[in-house]
Backbone as a printed PyTorch tensor [residue, N CA C, xyz], in Angstrom:
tensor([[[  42.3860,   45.1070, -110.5540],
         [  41.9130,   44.6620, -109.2560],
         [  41.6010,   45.8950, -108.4030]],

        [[  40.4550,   45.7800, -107.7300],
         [  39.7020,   46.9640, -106.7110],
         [  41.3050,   47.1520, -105.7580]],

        [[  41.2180,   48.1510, -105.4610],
         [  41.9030,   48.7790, -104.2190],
         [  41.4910,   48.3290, -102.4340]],

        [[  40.2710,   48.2070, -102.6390],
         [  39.6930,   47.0280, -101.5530],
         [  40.2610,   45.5030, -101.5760]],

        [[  39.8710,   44.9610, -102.4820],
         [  40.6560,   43.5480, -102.3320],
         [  42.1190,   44.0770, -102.4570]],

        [[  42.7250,   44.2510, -103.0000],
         [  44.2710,   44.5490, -102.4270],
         [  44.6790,   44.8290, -101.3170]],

        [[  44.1590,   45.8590, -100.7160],
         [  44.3310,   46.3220,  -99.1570],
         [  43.3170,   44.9590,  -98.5630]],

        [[  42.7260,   44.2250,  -98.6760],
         [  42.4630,   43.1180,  -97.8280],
         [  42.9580,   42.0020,  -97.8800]],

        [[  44.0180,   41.7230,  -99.3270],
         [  44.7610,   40.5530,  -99.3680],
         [  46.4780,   40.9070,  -98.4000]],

        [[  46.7600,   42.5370,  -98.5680],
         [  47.9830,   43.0820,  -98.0670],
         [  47.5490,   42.4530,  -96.4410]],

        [[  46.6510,   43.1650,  -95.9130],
         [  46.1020,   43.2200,  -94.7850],
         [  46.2970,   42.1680,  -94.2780]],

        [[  45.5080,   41.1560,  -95.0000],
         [  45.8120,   39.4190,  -94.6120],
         [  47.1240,   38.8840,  -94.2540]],

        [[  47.7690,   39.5260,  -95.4990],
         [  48.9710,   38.9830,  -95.1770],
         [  50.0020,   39.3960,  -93.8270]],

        [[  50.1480,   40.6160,  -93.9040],
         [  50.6410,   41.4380,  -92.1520],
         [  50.3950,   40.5210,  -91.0390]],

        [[  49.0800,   40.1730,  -91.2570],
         [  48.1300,   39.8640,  -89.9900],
         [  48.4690,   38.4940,  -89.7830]],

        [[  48.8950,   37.4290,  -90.6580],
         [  49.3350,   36.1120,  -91.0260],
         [  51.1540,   36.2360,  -90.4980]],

        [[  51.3520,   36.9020,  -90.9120],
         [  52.8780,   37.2470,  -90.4080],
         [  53.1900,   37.8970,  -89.0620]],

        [[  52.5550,   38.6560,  -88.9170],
         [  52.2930,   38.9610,  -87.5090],
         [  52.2720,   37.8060,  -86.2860]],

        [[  51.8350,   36.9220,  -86.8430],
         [  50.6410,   36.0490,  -85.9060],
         [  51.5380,   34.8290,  -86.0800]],

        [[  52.0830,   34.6180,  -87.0610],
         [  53.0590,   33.5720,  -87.0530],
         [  54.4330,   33.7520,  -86.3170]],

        [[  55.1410,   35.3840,  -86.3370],
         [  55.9070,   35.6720,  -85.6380],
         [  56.2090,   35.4820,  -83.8620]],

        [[  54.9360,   35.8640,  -83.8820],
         [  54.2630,   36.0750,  -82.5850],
         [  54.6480,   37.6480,  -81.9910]],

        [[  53.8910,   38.4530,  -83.1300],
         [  54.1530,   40.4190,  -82.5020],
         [  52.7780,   40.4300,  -83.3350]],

        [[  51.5190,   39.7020,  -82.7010],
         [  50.2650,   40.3900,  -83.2600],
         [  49.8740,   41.4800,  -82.4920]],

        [[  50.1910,   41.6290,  -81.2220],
         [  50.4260,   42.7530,  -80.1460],
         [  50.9280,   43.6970,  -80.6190]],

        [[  52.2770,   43.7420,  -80.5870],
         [  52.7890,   45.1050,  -81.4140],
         [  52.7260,   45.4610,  -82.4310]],

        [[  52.4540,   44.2380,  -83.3640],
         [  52.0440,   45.0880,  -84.7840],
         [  50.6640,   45.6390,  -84.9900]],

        [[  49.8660,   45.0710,  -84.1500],
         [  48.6620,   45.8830,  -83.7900],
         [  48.3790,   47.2090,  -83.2900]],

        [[  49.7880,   47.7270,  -82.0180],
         [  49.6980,   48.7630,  -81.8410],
         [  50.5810,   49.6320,  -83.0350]],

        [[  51.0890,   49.0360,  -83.5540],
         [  52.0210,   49.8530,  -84.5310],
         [  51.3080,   50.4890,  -85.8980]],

        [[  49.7240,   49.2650,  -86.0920],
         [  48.9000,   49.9260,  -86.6310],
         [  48.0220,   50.7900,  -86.1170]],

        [[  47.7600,   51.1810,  -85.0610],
         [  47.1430,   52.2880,  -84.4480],
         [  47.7760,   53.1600,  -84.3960]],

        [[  49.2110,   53.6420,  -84.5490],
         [  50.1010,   54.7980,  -84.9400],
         [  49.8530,   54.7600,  -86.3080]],

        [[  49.9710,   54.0280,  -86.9200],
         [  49.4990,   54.1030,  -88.4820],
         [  48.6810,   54.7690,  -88.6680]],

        [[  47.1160,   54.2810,  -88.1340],
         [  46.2970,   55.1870,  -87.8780],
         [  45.9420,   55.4960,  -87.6780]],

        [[  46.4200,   56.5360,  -86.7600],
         [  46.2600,   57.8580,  -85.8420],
         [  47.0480,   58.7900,  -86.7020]],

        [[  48.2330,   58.3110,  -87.6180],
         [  49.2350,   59.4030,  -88.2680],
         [  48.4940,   59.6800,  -89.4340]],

        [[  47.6010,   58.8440,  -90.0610],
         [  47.0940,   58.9090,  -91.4310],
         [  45.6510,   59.8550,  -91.3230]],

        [[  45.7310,   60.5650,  -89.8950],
         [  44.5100,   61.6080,  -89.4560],
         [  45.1060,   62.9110,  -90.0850]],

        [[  46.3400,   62.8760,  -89.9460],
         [  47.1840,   64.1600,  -90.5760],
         [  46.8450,   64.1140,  -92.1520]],

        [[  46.3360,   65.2660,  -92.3230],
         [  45.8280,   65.5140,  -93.6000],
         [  46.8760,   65.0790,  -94.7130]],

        [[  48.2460,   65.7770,  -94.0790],
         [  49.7080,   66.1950,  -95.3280],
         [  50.0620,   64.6690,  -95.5510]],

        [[  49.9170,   63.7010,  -94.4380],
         [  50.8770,   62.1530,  -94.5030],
         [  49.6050,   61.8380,  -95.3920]],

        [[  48.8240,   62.0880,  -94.8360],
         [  47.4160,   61.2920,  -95.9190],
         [  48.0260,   61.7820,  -97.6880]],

        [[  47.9180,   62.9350,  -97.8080],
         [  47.6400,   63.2770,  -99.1980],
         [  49.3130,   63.3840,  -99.4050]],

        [[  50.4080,   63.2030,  -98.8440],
         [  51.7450,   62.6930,  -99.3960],
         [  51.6300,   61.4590,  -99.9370]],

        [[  50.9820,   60.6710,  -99.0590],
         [  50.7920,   59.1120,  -99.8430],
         [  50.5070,   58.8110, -100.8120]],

        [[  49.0450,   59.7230, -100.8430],
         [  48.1380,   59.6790, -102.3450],
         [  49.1830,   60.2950, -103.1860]],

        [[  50.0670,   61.1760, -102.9810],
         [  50.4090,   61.6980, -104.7680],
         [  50.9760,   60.9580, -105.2200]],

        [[  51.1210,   61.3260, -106.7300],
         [  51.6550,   60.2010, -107.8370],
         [  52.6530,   61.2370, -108.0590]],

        [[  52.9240,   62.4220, -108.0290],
         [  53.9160,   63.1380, -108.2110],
         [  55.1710,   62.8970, -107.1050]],

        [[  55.1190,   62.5020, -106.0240],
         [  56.2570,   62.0160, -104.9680],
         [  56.8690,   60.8370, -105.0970]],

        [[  58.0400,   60.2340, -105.2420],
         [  58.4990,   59.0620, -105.6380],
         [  58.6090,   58.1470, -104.4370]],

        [[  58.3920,   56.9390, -104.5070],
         [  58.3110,   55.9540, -103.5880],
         [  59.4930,   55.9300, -102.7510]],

        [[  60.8350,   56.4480, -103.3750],
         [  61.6500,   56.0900, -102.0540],
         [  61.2000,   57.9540, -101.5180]],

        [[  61.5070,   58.7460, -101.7790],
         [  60.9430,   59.7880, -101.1260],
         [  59.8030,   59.3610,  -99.8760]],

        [[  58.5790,   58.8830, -100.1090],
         [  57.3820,   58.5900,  -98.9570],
         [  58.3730,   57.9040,  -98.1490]],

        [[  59.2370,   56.8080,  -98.7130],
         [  59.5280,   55.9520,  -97.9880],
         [  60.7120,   56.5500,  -96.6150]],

        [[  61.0770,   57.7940,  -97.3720],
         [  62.1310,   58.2560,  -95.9580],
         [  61.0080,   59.1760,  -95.1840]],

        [[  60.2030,   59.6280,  -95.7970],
         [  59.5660,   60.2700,  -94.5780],
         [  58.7520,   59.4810,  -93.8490]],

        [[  58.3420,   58.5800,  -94.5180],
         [  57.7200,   57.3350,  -93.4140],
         [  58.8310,   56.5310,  -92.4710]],

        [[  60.0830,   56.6590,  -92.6420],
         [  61.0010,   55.9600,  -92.2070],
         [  61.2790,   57.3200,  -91.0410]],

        [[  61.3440,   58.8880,  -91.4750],
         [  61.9770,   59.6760,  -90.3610],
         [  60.4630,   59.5310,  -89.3840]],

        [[  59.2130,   59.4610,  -89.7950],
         [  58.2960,   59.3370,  -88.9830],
         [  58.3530,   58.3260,  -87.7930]],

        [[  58.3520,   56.9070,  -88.2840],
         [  58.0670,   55.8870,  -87.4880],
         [  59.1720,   55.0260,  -87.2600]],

        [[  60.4280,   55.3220,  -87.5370],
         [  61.7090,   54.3710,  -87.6200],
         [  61.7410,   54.3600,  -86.0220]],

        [[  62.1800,   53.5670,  -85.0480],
         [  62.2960,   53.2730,  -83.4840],
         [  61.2360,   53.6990,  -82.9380]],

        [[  60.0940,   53.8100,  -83.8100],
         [  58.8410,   53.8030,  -82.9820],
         [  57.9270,   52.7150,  -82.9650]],

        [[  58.5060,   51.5690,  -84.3710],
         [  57.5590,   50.7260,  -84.2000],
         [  58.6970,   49.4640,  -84.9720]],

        [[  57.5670,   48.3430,  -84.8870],
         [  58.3750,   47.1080,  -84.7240],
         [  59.1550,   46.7780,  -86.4250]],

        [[  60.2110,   46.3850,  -86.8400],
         [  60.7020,   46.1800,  -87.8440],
         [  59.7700,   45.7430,  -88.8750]],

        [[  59.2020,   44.5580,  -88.6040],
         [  58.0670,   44.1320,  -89.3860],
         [  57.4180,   45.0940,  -90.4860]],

        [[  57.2530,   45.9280,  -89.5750],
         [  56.3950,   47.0650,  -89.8070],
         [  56.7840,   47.8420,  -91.2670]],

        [[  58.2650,   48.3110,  -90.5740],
         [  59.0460,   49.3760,  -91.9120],
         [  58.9780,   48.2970,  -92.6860]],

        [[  59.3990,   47.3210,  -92.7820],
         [  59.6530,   46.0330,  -93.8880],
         [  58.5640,   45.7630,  -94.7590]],

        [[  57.2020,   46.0320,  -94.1310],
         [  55.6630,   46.1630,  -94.9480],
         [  55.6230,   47.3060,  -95.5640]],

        [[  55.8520,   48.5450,  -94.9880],
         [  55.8520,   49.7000,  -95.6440],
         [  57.0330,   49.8320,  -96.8310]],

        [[  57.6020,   49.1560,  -96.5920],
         [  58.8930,   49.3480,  -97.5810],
         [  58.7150,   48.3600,  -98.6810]],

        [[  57.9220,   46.9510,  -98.3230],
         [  57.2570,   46.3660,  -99.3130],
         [  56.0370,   46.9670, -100.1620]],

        [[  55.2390,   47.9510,  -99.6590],
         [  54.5270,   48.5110,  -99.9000],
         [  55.0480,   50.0160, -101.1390]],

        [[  55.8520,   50.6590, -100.5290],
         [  56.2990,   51.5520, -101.4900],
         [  57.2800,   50.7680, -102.4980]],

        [[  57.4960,   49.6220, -102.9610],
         [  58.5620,   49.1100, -103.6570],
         [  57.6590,   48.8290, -104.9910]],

        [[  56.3470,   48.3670, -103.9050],
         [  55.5910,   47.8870, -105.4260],
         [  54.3780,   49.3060, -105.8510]],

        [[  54.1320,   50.3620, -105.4320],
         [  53.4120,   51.1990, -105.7340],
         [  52.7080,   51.6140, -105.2230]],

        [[  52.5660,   50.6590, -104.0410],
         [  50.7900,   50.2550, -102.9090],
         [  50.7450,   51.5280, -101.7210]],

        [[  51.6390,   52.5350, -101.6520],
         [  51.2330,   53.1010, -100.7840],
         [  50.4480,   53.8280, -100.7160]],

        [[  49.7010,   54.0150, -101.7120],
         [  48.8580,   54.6950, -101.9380],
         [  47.5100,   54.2920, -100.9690]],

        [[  47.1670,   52.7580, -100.6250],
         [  45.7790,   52.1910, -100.5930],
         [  46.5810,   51.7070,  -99.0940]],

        [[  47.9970,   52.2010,  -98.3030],
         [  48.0280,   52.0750,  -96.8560],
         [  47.1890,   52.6260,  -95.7880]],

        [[  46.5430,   53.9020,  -96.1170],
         [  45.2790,   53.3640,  -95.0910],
         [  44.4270,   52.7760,  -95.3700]],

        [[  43.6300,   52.2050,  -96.2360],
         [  42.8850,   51.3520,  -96.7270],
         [  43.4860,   49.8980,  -95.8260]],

        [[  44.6530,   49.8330,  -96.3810],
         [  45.0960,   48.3220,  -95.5780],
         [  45.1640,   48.6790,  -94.2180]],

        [[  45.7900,   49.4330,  -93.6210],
         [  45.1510,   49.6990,  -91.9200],
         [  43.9420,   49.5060,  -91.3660]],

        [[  42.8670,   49.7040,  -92.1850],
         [  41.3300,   49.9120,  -92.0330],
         [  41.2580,   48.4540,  -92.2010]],

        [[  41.6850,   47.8850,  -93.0990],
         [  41.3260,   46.7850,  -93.1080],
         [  41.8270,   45.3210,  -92.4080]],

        [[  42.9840,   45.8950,  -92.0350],
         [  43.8030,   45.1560,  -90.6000],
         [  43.1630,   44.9250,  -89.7150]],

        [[  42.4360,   45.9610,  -88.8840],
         [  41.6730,   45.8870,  -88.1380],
         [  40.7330,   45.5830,  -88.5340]],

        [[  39.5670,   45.2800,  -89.3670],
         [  38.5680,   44.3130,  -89.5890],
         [  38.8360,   42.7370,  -89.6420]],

        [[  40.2890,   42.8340,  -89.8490],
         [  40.4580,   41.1410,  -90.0730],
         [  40.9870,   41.0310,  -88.8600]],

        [[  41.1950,   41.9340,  -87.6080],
         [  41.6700,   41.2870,  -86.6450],
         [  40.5090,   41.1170,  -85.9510]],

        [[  39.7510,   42.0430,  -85.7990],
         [  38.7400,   42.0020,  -84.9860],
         [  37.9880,   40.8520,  -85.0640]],

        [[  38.0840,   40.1740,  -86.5230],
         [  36.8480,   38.9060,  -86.8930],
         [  37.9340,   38.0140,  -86.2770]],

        [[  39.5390,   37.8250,  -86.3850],
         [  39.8290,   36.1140,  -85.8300],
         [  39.8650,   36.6270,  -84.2670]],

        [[  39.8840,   37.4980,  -84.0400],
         [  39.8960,   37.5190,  -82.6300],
         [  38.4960,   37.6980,  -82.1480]],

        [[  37.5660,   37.0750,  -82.4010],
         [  36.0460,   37.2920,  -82.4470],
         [  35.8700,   38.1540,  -81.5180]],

        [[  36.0080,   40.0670,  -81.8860],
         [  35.5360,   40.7170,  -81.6200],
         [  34.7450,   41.4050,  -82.3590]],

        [[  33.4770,   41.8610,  -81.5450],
         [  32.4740,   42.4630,  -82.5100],
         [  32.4330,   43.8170,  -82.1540]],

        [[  32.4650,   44.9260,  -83.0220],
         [  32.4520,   46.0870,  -83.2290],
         [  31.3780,   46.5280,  -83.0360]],

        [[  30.8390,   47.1570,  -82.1140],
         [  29.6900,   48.1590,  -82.1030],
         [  29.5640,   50.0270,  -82.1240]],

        [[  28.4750,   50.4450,  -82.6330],
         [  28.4900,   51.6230,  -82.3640],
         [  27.6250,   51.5390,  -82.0660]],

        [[  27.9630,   52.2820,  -80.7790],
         [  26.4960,   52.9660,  -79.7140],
         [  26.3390,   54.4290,  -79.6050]],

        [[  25.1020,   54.8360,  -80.3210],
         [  24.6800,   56.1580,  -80.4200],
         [  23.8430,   56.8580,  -79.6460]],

        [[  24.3470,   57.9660,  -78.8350],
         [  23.4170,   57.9150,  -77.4570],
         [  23.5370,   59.4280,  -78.1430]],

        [[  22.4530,   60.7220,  -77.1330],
         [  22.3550,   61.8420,  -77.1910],
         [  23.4650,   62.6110,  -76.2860]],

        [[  23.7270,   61.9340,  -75.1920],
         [  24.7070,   62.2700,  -74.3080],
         [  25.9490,   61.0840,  -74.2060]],

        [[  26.7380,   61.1910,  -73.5670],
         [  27.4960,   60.5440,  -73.1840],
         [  27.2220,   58.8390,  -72.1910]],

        [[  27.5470,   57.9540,  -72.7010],
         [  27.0940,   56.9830,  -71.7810],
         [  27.3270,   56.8180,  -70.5770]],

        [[  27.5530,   56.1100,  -69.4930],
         [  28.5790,   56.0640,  -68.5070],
         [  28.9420,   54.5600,  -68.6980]],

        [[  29.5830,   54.1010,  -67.7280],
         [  30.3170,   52.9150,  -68.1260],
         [  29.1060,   51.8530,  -67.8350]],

        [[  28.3810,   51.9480,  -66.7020],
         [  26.5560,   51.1660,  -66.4580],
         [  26.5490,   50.7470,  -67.8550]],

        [[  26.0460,   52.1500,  -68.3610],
         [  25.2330,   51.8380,  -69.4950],
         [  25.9510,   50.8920,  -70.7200]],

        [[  27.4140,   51.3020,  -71.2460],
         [  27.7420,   50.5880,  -71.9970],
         [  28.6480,   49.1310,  -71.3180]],

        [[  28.4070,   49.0940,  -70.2130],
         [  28.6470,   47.1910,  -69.6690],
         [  27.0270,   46.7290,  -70.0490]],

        [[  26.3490,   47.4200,  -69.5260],
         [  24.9100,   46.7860,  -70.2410],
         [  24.4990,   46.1560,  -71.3500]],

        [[  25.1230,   46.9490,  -72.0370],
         [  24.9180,   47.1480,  -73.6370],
         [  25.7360,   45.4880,  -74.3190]],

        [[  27.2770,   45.4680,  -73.5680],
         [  27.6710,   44.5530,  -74.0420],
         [  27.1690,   43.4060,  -73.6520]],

        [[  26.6190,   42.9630,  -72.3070],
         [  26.4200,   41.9530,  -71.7220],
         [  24.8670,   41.3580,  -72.3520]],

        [[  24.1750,   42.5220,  -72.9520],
         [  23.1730,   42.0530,  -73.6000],
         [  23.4610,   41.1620,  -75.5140]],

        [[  24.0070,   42.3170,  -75.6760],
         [  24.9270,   41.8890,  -77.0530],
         [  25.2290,   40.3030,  -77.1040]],

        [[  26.3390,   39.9280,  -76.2540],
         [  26.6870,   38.5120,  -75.7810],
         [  25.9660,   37.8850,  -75.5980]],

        [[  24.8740,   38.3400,  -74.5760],
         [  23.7720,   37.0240,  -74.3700],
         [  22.6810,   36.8540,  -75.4710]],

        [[  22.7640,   37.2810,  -76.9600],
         [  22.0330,   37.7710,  -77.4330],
         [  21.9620,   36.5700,  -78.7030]],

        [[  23.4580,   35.8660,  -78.4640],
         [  23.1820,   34.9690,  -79.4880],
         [  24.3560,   34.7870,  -80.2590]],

        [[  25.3930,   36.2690,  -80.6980],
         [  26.0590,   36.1640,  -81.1780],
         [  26.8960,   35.3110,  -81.2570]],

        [[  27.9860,   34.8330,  -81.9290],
         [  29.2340,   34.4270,  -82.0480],
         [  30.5840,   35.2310,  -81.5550]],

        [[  30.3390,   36.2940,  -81.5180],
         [  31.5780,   37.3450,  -81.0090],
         [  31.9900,   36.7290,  -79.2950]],

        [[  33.3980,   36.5510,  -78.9070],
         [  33.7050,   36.3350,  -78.0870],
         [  33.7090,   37.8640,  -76.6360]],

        [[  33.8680,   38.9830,  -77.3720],
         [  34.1540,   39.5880,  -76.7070],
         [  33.5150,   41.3800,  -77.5020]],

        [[  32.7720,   42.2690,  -77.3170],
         [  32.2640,   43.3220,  -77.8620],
         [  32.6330,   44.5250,  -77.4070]],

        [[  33.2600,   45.3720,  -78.0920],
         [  34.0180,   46.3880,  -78.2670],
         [  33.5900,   47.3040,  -78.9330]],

        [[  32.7430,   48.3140,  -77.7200],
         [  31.8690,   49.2250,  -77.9670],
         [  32.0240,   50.8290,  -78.3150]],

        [[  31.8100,   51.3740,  -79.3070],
         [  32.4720,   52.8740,  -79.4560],
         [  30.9790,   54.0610,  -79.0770]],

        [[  31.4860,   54.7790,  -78.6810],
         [  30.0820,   55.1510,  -78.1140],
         [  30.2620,   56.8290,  -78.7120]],

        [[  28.8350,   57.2890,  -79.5510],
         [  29.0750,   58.6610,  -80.3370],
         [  27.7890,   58.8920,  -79.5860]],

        [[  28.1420,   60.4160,  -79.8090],
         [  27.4040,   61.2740,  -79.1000],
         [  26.7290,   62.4030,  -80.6410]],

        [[  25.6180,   61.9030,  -80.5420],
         [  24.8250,   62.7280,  -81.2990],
         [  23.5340,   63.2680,  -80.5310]],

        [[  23.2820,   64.6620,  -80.5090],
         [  21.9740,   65.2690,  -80.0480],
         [  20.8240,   65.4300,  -80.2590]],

        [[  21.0180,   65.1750,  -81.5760],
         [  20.0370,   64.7660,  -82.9370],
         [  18.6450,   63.5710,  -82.3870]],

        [[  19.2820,   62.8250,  -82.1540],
         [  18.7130,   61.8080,  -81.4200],
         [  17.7730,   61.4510,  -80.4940]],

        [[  17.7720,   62.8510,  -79.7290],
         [  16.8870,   63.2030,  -78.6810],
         [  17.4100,   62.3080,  -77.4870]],

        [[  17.3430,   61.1660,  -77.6770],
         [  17.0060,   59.9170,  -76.1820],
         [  17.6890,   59.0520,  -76.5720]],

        [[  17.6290,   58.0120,  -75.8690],
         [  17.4570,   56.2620,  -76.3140],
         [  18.5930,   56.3510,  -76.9150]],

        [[  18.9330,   55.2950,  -77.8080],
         [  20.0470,   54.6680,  -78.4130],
         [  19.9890,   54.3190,  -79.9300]],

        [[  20.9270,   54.3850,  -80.9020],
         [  20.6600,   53.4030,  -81.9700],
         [  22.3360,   52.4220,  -81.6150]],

        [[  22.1450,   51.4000,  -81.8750],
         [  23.6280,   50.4080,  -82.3900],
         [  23.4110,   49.9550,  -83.5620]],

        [[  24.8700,   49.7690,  -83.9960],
         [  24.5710,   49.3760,  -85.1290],
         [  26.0070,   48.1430,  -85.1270]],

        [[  25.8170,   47.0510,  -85.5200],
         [  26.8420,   46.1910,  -85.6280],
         [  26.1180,   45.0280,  -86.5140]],

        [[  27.5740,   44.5600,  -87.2020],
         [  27.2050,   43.3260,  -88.6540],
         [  26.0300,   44.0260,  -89.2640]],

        [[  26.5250,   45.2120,  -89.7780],
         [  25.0800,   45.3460,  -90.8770],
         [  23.8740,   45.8850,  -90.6900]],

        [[  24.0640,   45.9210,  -89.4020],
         [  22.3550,   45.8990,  -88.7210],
         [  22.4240,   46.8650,  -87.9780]],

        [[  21.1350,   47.7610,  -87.6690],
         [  21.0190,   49.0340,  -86.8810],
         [  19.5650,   48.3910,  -86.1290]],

        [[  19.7970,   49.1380,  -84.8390],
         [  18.5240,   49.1560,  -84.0900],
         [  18.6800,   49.9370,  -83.4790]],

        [[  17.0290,   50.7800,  -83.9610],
         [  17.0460,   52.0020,  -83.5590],
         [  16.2230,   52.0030,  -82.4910]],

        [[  16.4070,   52.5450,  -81.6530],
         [  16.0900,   52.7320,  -80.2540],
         [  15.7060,   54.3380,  -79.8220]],

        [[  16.3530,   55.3010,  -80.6080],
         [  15.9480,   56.5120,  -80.2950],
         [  14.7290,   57.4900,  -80.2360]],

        [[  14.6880,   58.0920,  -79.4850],
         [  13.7020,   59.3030,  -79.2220],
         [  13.0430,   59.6480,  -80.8830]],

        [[  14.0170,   60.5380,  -81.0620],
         [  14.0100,   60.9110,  -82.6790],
         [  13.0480,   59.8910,  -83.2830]],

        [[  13.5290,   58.8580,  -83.4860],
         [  13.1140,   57.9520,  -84.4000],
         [  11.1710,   57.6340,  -83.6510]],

        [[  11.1750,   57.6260,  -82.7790],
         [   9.8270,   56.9380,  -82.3590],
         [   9.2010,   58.1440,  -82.6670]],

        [[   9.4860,   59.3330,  -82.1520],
         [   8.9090,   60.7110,  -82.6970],
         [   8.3330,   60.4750,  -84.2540]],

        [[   9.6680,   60.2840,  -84.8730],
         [   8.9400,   60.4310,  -86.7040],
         [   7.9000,   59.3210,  -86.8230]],

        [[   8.3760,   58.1500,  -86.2790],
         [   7.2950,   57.2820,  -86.4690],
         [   5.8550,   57.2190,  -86.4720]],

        [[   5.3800,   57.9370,  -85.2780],
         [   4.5530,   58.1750,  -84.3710],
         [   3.9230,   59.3340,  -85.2270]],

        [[   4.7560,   60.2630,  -85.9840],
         [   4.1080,   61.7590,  -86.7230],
         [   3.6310,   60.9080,  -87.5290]],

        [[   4.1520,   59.6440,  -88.4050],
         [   4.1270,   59.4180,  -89.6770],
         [   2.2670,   58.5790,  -89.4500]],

        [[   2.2780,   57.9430,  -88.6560],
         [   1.1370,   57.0080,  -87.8990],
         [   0.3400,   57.7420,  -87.9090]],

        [[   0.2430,   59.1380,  -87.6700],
         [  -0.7060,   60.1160,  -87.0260],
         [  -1.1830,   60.3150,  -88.4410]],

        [[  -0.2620,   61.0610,  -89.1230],
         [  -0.9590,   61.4200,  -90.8100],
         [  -1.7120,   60.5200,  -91.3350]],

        [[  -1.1720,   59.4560,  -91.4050],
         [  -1.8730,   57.9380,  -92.2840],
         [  -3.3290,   57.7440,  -91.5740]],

        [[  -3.5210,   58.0820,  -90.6080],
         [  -5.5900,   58.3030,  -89.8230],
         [  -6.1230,   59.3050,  -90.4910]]])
């Protein structure tokens, strides 16, 4: 079995337990320490080795996050190193948050500007999004700054990009010119 469907059936399950408990709140933020810690190169590639033994990860994940986050939590991770899986724990983090974001119908965007947006611009952005048709209750916008770009905007959300940028109308426009 893929390492994807595993980390999305693990994932499921957290998120099902979570939610039945009633700590989808804190176990939500407890996965954002998750990963934010799994940015650290050493916790990343401690996980991955096959040379470190599972209760080993498991105390340094325990001196890491023990009274920092909700029991639940160590109890997944500790289910997790019991059966082998810690390996594909950020994978299941990554994928926590995709399954929360869909029952909590939020839609993920990236908004790619040359500069920085201000807040105008990305309330704009969402309020168009929303009126736009979707199903998403609520849009939750990440906004990157590339220079590349020249102008304008690309987003990209469900799959789909629209490109809006400088850059892009530029090549277009060269490409139009040659083809005469």
């Amino acid at each position: 079995m893929s390492s994807k469907r595993i980390a999305t059936r693990y994932a499921k399950s957290v998120l099902d337990l979570a939610m039945e408990q009633g700590k989808l709140d804190k176990i939500k933020g407890d996965f954002e320490q998750l990963k934010e810690a799994f940015k650290n190169r050493d916790l990343y590639l401690m996980a991955q080795s096959p040379i470190i033994k599972g209760e080993q990860k498991m105390d340094v994940f325990k001196a890491i996050f023990e009274n920092k986050v909700d029991a639940l939590t160590i109890m997944f991770m500790e289910v997790l190193t019991n059966k082998g899986r810690e390996k594909i724990l950020p994978e299941i983090v990554n994928e926590f948050f995709s399954q929360y974001q869909q029952k909590m119908g939020i839609l993920a965007v990236k908004m790619t500007t040359a500069v920085p947006a201000d807040e105008a611009i990305l309330a704009s952005a969402k309020a168009k999004i929303l009126s736009s048709g979707t199903s998403a209750k609520q849009v939750e916008i990440q906004n990157i700054v590339n220079p590349d770009i020249l102008g304008g905007f690309q987003l990209e959300y469900d799959g789909k990009v629209y490109d809006a940028s400088v850059a892009t109308y530029l090549r277009n426009l060269n490409q139009n010119l040659r083809k005469q």
